[in-house]
C-alpha positions as CSV (number, residue, x, y, z in Angstrom):
1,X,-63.0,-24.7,0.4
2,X,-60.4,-24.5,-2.3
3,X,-60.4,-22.7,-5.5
4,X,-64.0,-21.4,-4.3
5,X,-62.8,-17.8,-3.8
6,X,-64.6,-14.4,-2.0
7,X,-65.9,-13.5,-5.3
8,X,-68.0,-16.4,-5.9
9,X,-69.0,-16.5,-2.3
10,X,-70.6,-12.5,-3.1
11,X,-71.9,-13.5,-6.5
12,X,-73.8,-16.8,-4.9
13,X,-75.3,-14.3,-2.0
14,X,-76.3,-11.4,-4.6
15,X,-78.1,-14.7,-6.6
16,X,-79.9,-15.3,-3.1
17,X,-80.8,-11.3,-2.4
18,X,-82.2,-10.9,-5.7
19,X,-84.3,-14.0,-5.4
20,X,-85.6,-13.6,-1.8
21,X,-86.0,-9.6,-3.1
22,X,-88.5,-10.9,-6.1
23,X,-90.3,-13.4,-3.7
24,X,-90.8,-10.1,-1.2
25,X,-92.0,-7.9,-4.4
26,X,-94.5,-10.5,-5.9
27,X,-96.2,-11.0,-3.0
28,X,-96.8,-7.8,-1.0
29,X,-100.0,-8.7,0.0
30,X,-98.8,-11.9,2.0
31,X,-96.2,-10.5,3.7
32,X,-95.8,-12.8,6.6
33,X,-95.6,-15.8,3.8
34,X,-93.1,-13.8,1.5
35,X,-91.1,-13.9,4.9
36,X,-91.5,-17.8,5.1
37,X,-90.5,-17.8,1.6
38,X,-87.1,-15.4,2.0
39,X,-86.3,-17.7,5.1
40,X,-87.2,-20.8,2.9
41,X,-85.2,-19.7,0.1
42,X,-81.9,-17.8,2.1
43,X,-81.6,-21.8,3.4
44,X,-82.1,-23.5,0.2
45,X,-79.2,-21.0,-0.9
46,X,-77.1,-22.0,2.1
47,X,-77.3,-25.5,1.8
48,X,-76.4,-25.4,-2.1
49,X,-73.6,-23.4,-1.4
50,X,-72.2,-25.7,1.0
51,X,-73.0,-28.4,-1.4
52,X,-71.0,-26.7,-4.2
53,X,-68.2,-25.9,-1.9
54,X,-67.8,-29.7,-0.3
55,X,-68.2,-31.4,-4.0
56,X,-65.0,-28.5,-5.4
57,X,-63.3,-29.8,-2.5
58,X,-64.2,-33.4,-3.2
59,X,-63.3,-32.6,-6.5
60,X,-59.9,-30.8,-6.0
61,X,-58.5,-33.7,-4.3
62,X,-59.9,-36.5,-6.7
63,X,-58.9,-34.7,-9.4
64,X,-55.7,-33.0,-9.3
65,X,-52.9,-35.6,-9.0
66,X,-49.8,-35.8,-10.2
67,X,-48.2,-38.7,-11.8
68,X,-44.9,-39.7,-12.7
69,X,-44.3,-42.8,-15.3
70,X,-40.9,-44.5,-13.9
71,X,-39.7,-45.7,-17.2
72,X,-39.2,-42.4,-18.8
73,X,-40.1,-39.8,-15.9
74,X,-42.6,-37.9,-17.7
75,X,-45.0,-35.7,-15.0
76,X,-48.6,-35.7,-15.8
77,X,-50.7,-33.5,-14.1
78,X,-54.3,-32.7,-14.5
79,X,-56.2,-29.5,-14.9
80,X,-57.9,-28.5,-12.0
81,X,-61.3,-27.4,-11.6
82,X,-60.2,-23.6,-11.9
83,X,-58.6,-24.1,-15.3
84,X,-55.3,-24.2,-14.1
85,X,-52.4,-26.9,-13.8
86,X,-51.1,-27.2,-10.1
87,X,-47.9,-29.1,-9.4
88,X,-46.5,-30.3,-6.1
89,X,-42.7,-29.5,-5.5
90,X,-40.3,-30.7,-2.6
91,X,-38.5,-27.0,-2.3
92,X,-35.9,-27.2,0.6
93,X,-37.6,-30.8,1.7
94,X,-41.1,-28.5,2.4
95,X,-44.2,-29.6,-0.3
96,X,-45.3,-26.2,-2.0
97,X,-48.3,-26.5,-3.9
98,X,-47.5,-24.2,-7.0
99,X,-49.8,-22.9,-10.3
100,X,-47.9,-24.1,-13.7
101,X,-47.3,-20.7,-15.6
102,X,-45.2,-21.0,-18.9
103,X,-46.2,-17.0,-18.6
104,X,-44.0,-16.3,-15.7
105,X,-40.1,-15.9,-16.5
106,X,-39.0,-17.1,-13.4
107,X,-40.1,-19.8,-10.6
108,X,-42.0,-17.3,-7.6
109,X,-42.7,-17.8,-4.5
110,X,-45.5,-16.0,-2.4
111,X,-43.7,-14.5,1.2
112,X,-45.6,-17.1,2.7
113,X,-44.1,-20.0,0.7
114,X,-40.6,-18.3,0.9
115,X,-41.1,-18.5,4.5
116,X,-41.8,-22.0,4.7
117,X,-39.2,-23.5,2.6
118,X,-36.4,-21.3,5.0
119,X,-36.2,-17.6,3.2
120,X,-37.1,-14.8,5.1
121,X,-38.5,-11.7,3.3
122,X,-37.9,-9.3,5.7
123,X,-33.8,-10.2,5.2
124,X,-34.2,-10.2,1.1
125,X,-33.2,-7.2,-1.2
126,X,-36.3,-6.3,-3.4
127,X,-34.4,-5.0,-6.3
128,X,-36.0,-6.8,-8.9
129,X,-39.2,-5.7,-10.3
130,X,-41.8,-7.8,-12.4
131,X,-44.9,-6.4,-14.4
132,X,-48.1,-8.7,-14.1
133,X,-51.6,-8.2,-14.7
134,X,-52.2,-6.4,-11.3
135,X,-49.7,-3.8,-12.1
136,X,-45.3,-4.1,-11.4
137,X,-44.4,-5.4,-8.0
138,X,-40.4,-5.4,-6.4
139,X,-39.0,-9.0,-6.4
140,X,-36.4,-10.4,-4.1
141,X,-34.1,-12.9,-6.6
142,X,-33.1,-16.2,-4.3
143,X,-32.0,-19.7,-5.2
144,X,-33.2,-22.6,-4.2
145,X,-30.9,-25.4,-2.7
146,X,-33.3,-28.0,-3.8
147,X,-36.2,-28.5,-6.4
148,X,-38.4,-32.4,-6.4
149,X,-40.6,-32.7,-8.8
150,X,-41.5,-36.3,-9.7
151,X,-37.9,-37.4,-8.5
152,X,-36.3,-35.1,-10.7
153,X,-34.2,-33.0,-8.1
154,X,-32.6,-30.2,-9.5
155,X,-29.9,-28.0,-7.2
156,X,-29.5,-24.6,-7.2
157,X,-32.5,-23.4,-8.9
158,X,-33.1,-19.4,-9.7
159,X,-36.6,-18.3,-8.5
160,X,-37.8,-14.6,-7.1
161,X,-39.9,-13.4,-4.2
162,X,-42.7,-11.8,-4.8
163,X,-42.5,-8.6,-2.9
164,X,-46.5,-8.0,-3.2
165,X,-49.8,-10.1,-2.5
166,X,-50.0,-13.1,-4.6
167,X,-52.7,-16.0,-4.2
168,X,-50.1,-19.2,-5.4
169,X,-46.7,-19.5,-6.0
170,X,-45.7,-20.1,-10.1
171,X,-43.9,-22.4,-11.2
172,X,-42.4,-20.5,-13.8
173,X,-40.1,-21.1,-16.9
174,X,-36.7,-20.5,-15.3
175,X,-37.9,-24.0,-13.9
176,X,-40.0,-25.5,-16.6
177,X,-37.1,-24.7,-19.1
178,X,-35.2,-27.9,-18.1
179,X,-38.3,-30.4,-19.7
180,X,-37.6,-31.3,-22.8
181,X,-41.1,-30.7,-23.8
182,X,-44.6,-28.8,-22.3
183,X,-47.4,-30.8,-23.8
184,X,-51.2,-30.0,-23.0
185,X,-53.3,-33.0,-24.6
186,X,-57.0,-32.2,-23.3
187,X,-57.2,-32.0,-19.4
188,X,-53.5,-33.5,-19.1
189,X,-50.3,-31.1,-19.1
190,X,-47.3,-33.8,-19.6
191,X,-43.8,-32.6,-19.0
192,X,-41.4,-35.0,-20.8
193,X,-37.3,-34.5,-19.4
């Protein structure tokens, strides 16, 4: 499932708990039907959570696309269901999936993404440092032979490692600084070049 993380997954089973729990407390006298209940119930739960997860996938796929209008080669992309903008790049001919963040100074890449696109962490010098909401973390500056987006390719392009756990990579303003304009109208986010 995408953008259906472990802390939904605990919240939806504490929801179940607490309802098979009440079933069990209202009727102590009928304990072998409070049973059929909880059982009842825990696979209700089950199949709803499946449901939720198969339409967010269903949902992630028909809903975030990228577009790219020929004539002027303005990018549209559409908010996903988690709130945020994602954006597809070709980085060193690999697709990496990335979270639009006009917060970020630079373009970074997760050590897994790095990896893909033909960096190795292990052979990077961490002398960077960023501050995020998690706390500071060492990051490993690199540059990027090439940068697709929408058939704008841009050479040489100044991104960072991140030298701790991240979730996405962010597509950051060291990148986002070349569009002429950032608009958000509604659930679009349009980058004009």
């Amino acid at each position: 499932m995408t953008d259906f993380d472990i802390p939904d997954h605990v919240m939806l089973t504490l929801i179940v708990l607490g309802v098979c729990a009440t079933y069990l407390l209202v009727s102590r006298s009928a304990f072998g039907r409070a049973l059929r209940r909880i059982g009842l119930t825990a696979i209700m739960g089950l199949t709803a959570l499946m449901a939720v997860g198969v339409w967010l996938d269903i949902q992630s796929g028909s809903i975030q696309r990228q577009s790219v209008l020929q004539e002027t080669g303005e990018i549209t992309l559409n908010r996903g269901f988690d709130g945020h903008f994602h954006a597809t790049l070709e980085i060193n001919g690999v697709p990496v999936r990335m979270v639009v963040d006009t917060g970020a100074s630079e373009l970074v890449l997760t050590q897994e993404d790095a990896r893909r696109v033909g960096l190795e962490p292990e052979n990077l010098a961490f002398t960077g440092r960023a501050f995020t909401a998690n706390g500071p973390v060492e990051t490993a500056p690199v540059r990027l032979d090439t940068v697709v987006l929408g058939g704008l390719e841009t050479r040489g392009v100044r991104a960072v490692v991140n030298g701790g756990e991240m979730f996405d990579s962010l597509l950051g303003m060291s990148y986002l600084s070349q569009f002429e304009s950032i608009e958000i109208r509604g659930r679009e986010l349009i980058l004009r070049p």
